[in-house]
N, C-alpha and C positions, 0 to 999 in steps of 0.2 A: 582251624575251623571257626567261622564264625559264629559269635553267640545266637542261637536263635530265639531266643527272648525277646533281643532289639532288631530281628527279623520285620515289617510291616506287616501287617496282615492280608492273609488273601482275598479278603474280602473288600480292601480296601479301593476306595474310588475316587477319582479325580473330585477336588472341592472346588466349586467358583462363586467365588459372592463379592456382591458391591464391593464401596468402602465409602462411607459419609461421616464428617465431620474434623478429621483429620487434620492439622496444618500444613499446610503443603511440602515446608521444610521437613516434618515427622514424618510423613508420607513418602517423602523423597530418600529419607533414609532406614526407612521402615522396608523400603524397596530393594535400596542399596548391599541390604543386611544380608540379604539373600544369597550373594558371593560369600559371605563369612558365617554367615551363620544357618543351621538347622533350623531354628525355630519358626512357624508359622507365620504370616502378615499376623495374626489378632494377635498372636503371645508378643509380638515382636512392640507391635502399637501399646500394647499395654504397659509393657516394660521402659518405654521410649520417652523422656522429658524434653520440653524444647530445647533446655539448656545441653542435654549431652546431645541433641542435633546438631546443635550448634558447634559444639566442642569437636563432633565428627566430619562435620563439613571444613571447620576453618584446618584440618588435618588434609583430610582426602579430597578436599577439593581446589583448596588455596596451595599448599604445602604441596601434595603429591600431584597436581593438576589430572586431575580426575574428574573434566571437566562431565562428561556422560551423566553424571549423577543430577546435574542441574536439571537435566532433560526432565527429570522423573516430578519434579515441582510445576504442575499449571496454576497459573494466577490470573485471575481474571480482575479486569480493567474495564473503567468508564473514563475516556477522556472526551472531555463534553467542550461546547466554544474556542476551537482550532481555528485556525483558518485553513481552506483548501487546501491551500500550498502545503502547510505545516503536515497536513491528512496525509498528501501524497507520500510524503519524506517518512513518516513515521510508518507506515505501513509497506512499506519497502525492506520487507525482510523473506526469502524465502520458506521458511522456517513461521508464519504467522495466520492465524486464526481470528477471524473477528468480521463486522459488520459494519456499515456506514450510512448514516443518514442519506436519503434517495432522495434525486434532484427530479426524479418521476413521480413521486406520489408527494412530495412535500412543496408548499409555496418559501422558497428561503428570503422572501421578505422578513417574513420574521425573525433573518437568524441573525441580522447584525452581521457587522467586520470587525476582521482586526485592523486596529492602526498601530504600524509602526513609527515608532524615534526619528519623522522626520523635520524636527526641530519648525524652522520660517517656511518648512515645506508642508508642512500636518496640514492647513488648510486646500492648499492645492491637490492635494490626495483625497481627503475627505470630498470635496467638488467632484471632481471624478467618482469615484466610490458610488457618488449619490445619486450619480448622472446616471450610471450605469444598471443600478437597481430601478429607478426609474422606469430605463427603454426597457429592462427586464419584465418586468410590470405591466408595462403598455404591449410587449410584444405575445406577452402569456393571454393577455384579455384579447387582444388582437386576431391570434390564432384560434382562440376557442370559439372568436366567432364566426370566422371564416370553415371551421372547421364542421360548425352546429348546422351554418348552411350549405354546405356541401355534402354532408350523412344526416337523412333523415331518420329518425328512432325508430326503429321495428315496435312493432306492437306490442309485442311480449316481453321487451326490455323493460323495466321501471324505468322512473326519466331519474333517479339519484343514479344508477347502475351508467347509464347514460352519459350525464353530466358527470363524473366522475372519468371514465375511459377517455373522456375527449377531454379532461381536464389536462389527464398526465400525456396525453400526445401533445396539448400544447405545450406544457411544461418541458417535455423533449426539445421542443422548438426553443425556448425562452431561455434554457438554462446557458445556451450558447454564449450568454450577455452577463453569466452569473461572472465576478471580476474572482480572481485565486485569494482576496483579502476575505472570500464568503465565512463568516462561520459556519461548522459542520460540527456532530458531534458524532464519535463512534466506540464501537465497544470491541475489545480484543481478548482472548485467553491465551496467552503464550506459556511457555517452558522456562523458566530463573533463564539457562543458558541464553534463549534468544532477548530476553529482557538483558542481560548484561549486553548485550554486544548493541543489541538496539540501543542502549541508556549511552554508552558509549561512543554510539555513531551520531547520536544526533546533539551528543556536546559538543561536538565536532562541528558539528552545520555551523555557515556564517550566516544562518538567520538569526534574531537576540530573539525571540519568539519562541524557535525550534530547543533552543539552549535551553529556556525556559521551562518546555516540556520534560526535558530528560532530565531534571534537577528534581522536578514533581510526580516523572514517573518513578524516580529513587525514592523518592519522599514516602508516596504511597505505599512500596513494597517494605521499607521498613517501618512504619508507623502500624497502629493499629487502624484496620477494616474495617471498613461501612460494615454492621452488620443486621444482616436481611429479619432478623428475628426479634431485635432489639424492643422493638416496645409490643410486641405480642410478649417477650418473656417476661415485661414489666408488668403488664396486665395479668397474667396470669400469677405473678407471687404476689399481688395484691389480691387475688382468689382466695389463693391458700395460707396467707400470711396467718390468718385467725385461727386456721386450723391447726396448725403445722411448723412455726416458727423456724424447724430446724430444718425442713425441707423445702420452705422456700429460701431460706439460706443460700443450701445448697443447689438450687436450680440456679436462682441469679450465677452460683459464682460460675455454674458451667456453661449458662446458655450465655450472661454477659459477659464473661472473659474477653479481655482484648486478645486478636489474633494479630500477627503482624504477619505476613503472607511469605517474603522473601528476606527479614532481617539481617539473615548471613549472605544470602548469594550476592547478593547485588552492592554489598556496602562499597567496593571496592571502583567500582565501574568512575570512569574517568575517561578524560577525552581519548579519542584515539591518535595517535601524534603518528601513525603509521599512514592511516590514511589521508590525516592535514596533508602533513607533507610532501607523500607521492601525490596528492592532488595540484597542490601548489606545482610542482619540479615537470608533472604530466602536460598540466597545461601548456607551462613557459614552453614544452618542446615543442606540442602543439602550434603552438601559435609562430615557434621557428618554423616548424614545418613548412606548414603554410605559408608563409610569407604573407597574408591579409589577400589571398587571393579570393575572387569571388564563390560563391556557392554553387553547385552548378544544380540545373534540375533535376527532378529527380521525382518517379514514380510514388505513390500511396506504398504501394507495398512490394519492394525487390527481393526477390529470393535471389542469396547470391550462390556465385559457383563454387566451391569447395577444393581449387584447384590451386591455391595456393599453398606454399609450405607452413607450418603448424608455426615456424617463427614469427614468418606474415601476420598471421591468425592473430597472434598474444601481441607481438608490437600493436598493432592497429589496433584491437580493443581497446587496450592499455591506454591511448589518444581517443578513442570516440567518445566517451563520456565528458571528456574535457573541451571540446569543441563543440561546433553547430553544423559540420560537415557529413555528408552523407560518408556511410561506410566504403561504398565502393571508389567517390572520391579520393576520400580516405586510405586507403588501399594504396591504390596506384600509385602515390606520392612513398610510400613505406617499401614497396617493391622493389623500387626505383634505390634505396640503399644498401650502401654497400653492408655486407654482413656485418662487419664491428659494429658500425652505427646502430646495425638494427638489436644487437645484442645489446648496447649499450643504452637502448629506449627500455627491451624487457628487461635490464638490471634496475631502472629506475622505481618499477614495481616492486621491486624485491629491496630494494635497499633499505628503508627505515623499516622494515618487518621486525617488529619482536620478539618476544620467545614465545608469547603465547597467541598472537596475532596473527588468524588466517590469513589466505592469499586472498585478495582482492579479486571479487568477482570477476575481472576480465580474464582472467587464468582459466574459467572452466571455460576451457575451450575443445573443440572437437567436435562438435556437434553436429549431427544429417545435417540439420535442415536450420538456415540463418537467415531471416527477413529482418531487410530496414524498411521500417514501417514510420512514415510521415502522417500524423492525422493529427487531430482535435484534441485541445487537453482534456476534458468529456469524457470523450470516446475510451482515450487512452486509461484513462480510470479503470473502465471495465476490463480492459484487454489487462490492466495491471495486476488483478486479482489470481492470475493464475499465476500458480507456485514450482509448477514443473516443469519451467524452465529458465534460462538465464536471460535476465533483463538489462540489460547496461543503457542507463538514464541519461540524455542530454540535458541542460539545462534551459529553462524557459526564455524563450524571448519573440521578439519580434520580426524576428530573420526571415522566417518562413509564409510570412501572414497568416490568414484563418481564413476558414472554411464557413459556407451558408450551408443549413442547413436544408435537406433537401430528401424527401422521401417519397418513393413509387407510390401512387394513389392518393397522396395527400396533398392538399394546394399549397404550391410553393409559396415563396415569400412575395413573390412578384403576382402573382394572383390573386392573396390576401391583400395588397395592397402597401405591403408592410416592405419591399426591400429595400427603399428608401430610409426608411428610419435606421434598419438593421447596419445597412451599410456606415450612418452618418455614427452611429453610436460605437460600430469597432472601431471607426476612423480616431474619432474623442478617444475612446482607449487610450489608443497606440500612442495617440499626439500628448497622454498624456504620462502615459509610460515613458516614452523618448527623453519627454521633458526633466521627468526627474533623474531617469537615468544618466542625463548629460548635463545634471545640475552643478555638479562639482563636489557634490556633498557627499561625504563617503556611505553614509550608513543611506542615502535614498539612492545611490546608485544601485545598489544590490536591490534594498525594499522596493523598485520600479516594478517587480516583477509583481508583487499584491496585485499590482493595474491591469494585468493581461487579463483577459476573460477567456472562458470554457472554450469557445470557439478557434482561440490560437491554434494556430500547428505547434506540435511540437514532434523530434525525433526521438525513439528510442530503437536498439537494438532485443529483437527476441529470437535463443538459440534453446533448438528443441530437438525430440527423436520425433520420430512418422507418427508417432501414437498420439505423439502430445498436439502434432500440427492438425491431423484429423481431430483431434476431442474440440480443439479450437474452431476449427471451421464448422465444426455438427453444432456445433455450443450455439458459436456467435453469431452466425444464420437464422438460426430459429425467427420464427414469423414476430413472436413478442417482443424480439429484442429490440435496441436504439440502433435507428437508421445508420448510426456511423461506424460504429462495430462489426455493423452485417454487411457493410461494405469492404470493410477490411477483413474480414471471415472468408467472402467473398474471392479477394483476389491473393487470399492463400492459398484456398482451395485451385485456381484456374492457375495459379504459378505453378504449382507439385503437376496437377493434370498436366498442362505444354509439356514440364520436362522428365515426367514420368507418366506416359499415359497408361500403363497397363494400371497402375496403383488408383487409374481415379474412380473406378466405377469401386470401389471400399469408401466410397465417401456418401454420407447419408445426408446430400446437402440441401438448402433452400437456396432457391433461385432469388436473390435479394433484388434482382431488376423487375421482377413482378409484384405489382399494385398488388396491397395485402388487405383484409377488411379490418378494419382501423375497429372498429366495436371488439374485435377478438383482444384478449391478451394473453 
């Protein structure tokens, strides 16, 4: 019989309350305890020093790879003056939370670029750069004024309310010209876990910029934290310092304490040689594949058919990242081998894999619903932010051209007057991305890509269920959004309707080919 002494009582009731001030590491294993131990979060936090976190962690988390526990640490981050490019790559995690400077309500004149390491080449880049923020410049003043006289202010609008709406529509316009060298700044709260794999991946990138970051986002997790309270708790034990000597002591030492946010989880984090490598080996087969054959055309946005065998699937993912070729392209050429060969492409993914090294995103495969989606690097930002589902990233270039921007109800660029400049300023772009990509120099081959601007095409792969392809087109439709998004929102939606049509009237969608009132947002 059990003791009924240590019976709970029947009166008792579910407890739920906050928790503020906690280290995150503490916090993390304060959570943990919970499988091993009876005692309470508060007994448990009270009883818990950083140092036996730490002692617990490099056990159960290093030793026993008990990796779930990291989950339970959120750290939040400021990474401030990135450049675009660097923004995209860092925030390329499914598993990620956070916020980014807006090319809609912000003028990025102010925000500088980065320059990279291109030795007798820095000047030539910098020229461009400058050229670029310039027509940027000219085509933001440009459109706001084409825009001021084409929408007269309602009477009831204030003229800031006014001047402001029609600022960020031009800004939509202008940012097209923004070059991926833009500085941006944004803020993230991740999980230790996704911090190590992100700190990891982006040692990995052959940007020296992107390297750069992952060295400082380790730095930051194990150092001690900006902390938000710091001269509010210095002002106040100068309050009580005359009162109270020993308890302003004791404030300083609990409110100034250094925190170091992720000291354990993250020390370890180092390149990923799993994914150099199959990147490196992917390519080369790639590029066998292909034989340097042309690209063919190819729609804004293909739903493809699902009719291939699941090997098909993971081979050709496995290559679409690493080229510039569309999927279905892409495909054909894969189909077309014989089975060993095509085993022998998905072994290539799997061969440098670690022990403790996921599969490489092209593995989730199986998905309803798979669009290659061609559009705007912009655009593609937005469309980037959703997490629920799989993304497989080409890389930037000039293969594809770029897009004018162009929106129902608004004067185009040729009626502003402006598509002459717009066009002579991507052309400068390109002519000048080319250049240094065909300079010979190693490290501006790669850096050319800083030169592209917003309005580039670029491809990516997105694989989703019905749920996520509807949230996308309800989303990206909407009347407020950027004309390039609601386009490609757009022709998700009219892809699922053709090849499903009972499932289209489940779609709550905007008709993006109807002129919208530009004063809404």
């Amino acid at each position: 019989m059990p003791d009924e002494k240590n019976l709970p009582s029947p009166s008792a009731e579910t407890d739920v309350y906050a928790i503020h001030g906690a280290d995150p590491e503490v916090l993390a294993y304060a959570m943990a305890k919970y499988s091993r131990s009876a005692l309470s979060m508060k007994e448990s936090l009270v009883e818990i020093s950083a140092q036996r976190a730490e002692q617990f962690l490099n056990t159960f988390y290093f030793q026993y790879g008990h990796r779930s526990i990291a989950d339970l640490a959120h750290i939040p981050f400021a990474i401030e003056r990135l450049s675009l490019l660097a923004a995209i790559d860092l925030v390329d995690e499914q598993r990620w939370d956070g916020q980014e400077r807006s090319t809609r309500y912000q003028d990025f004149r102010r925000s500088g670029w980065y320059t990279p390491d291109l030795g007798t080449k820095t000047a030539d880049f910098t020229a461009a750069i400058e050229a670029m923020f310039k027509a940027y410049q000219n085509l933001a003043a440009g459109m706001l004024d084409a825009l001021k006289g084409s929408i007269a202010r309602p009477e009831e609008m204030k003229p800031e309310a006014y001047e402001r709406t029609l600022k960020a529509r031009a800004f939509d316009v202008a940012r097209y010209l923004l070059p991926l060298a833009t500085n941006t700044s944004l803020g993230q709260i991740v999980n230790a876990r996704t911090l190590e794999t992100q700190v990891s991946r982006l040692l990995t990138s052959p940007f020296a910029e992107i390297r750069q970051i992952a060295e400082k986002l380790r730095r930051a997790a194990t150092e001690p934290a900006w902390n938000v309270h710091h001269a509010d708790a210095q002002v106040l034990c100068q309050e009580i310092g005359s009162v109270n000597d020993l308890c302003c002591s004791r404030a300083t030492e609990l409110l100034l304490r250094p925190v170091k946010a992720a000291p354990t989880l993250v020390k370890y984090a180092t390149p990923n040689a799993y994914q150099e490598e199959s990147r490196r080996e992917l390519a080369a087969a790639a590029a066998e594949l292909m034989a340097g054959q042309p690209i063919d055309p190819a729609p804004v946005v293909d739903l493809l058919d699902d009719s291939e065998p699941l090997e098909v699937e993971l081979a050709t993912s496995l290559l679409y990242p690493n080229c510039h070729y569309s999927y279905r392209q892409l495909r054909s050429h894969v189909a077309a081998l014989a089975g060993a060969r095509r085993d022998e492409l998905i072994g290539l993914g799997t061969k440098h894999r670690g022990r403790h090294d996921e599969l490489l995103r092209a593995f989730s495969a199986g998905q309803g619903f798979r669009f290659d989606i061609l559009m705007d690097i912009g655009g593609f930002r937005d469309m980037h932010r959703h997490r629920r589902c799989v993304q497989l990233l080409q890389g930037f270039t000039d293969l594809h051209g770029y897009e004018e921007p162009v929106c129902p109800g608004q004067p185009t660029l040729e009626e502003a007057g402006l598509d002459a400049d717009y066009r002579a300023a991507m052309d400068a772009a390109f002519a000048a991305y080319r250049q240094l990509r065909d300079s010979g120099i190693a490290e501006a081959q790669q850096s050319a890509q800083y030169c592209l601007p917003l309005g580039t095409r670029c491809r990516a792969m997105f694989k989703m269920d019905f749920a996520e392809a509807l949230y996308i087109s309800e989303l990206r439709s909407g009347v407020a959004g950027h004309f390039s998004y609601r386009r490609v929102a757009w022709e998700i939606y009219k892809a699922i309707a053709e090849r499903h049509p009972a499932l289209a009237k489940h779609f709550r969608i905007e008709d993006v080919n109807q002129p919208v009132d530009l004063l809404k947002r």
